[in-house]
Structures are given as structure tokens and as C-alpha cells.
C-alpha positions as CSV (number, residue, x, y, z in Angstrom):
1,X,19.9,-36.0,42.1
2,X,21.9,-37.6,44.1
3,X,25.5,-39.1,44.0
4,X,24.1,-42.8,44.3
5,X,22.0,-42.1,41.0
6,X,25.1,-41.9,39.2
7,X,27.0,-44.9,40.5
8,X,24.0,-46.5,39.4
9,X,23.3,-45.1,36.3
10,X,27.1,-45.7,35.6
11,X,25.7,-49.5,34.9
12,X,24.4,-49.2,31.6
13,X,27.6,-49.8,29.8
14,X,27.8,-52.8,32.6
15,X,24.5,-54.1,31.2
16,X,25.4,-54.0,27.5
17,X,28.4,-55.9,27.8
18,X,25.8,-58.5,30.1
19,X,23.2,-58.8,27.8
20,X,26.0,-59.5,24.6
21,X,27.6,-62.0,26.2
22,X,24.1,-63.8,27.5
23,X,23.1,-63.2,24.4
24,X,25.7,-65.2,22.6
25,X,26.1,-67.8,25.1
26,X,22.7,-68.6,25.4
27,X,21.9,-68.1,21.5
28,X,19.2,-65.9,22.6
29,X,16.7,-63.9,19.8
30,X,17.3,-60.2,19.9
31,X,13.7,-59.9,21.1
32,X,14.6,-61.0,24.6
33,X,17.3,-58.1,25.1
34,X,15.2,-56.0,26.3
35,X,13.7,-57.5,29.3
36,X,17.0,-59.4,30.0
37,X,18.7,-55.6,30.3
38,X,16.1,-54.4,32.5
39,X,16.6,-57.5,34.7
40,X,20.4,-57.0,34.7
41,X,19.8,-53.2,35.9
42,X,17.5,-54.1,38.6
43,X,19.8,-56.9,40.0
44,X,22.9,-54.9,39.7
45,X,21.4,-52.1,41.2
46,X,20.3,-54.4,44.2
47,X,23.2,-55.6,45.2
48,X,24.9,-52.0,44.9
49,X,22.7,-50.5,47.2
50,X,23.9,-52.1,50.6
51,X,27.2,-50.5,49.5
52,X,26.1,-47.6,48.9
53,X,23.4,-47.6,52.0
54,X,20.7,-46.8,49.8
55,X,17.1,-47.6,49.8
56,X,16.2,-51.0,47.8
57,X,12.8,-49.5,46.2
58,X,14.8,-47.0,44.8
59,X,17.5,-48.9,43.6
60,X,15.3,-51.1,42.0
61,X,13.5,-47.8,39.8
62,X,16.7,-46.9,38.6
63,X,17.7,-50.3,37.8
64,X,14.9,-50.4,35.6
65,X,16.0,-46.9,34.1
66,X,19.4,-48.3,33.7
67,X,18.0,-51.5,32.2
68,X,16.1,-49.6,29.4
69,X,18.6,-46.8,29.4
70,X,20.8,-50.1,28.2
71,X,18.5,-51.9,26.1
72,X,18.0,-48.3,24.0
73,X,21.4,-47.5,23.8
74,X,22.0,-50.6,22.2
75,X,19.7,-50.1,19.7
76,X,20.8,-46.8,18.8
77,X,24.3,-48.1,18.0
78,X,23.1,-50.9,16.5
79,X,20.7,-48.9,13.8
80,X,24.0,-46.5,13.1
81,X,26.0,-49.0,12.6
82,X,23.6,-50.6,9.7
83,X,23.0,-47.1,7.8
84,X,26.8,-45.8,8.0
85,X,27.8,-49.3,6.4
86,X,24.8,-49.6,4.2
């Protein structure tokens, strides 16, 4: 693995606080999330990649790794924080 994977893994958080506030400024349904984190990861990671003189098809596959890494990260919380309250 190399160091570039984790600058761009490092996105996810990135992504979560993308999709929430798209989310509630655009009133989107929950259902959406998904594929709008996935599109986050991939354009993020795109534009990093000239930085970081990386390869763009690789960029792009982690983007989408970031992008679901995200989405299921979110979902995760989300679930935990319905059963601790109940």
C-alpha cells in the first residue's frame, strides 16, 4: 500500500460531512446517500491525484472505496445511535 492510498482514504470523514450537508440542503431521501458518497469519493480523489502525481484510474478505484467506505460508516453510526437510545 502506498502512501497516496491513505491521503486518499483519509476522505471518508471528508465525504460524510459532504453528503450531510447536501443532504440537508437539498432535502434529499436517505436512499440517495449512497451513490452521492461514492460520487464525492471519486471526485475528491480526482482532483487530489495531480497533487499527489498519481495515476487517475487509480484514484478513481479508491474514490469509490472511499465513497462506500463513507456511505457504510454512516450507516453504522447511524444504526448505533437508534439502539443505544432506544
Amino acid at each position: 500500500m502506498d502512501w497516496n492510498d491513505y491521503y486518499g482514504l483519509a476522505s471518508v470523514p471528508v465525504i460524510i460531512g459532504v453528503v450531510g450537508v447536501f443532504r440537508g440542503l437539498l432535502k434529499m431521501p436517505a436512499e440517495w446517500a449512497p451513490l452521492l458518497a461514492v460520487i464525492c469519493g471519486v471526485g475528491w480523489n480526482l482532483l487530489v491525484s495531480p497533487l499527489l502525481h498519481s495515476d487517475l484510474y487509480p484514484s478513481a478505484l479508491l474514490g469509490v472505496i472511499a465513497g462506500l467506505a463513507a456511505a457504510g460508516l454512516f450507516d453504522v453510526v447511524k444504526k448505533g445511535i437508534t439502539t443505544f437510545r432506544g
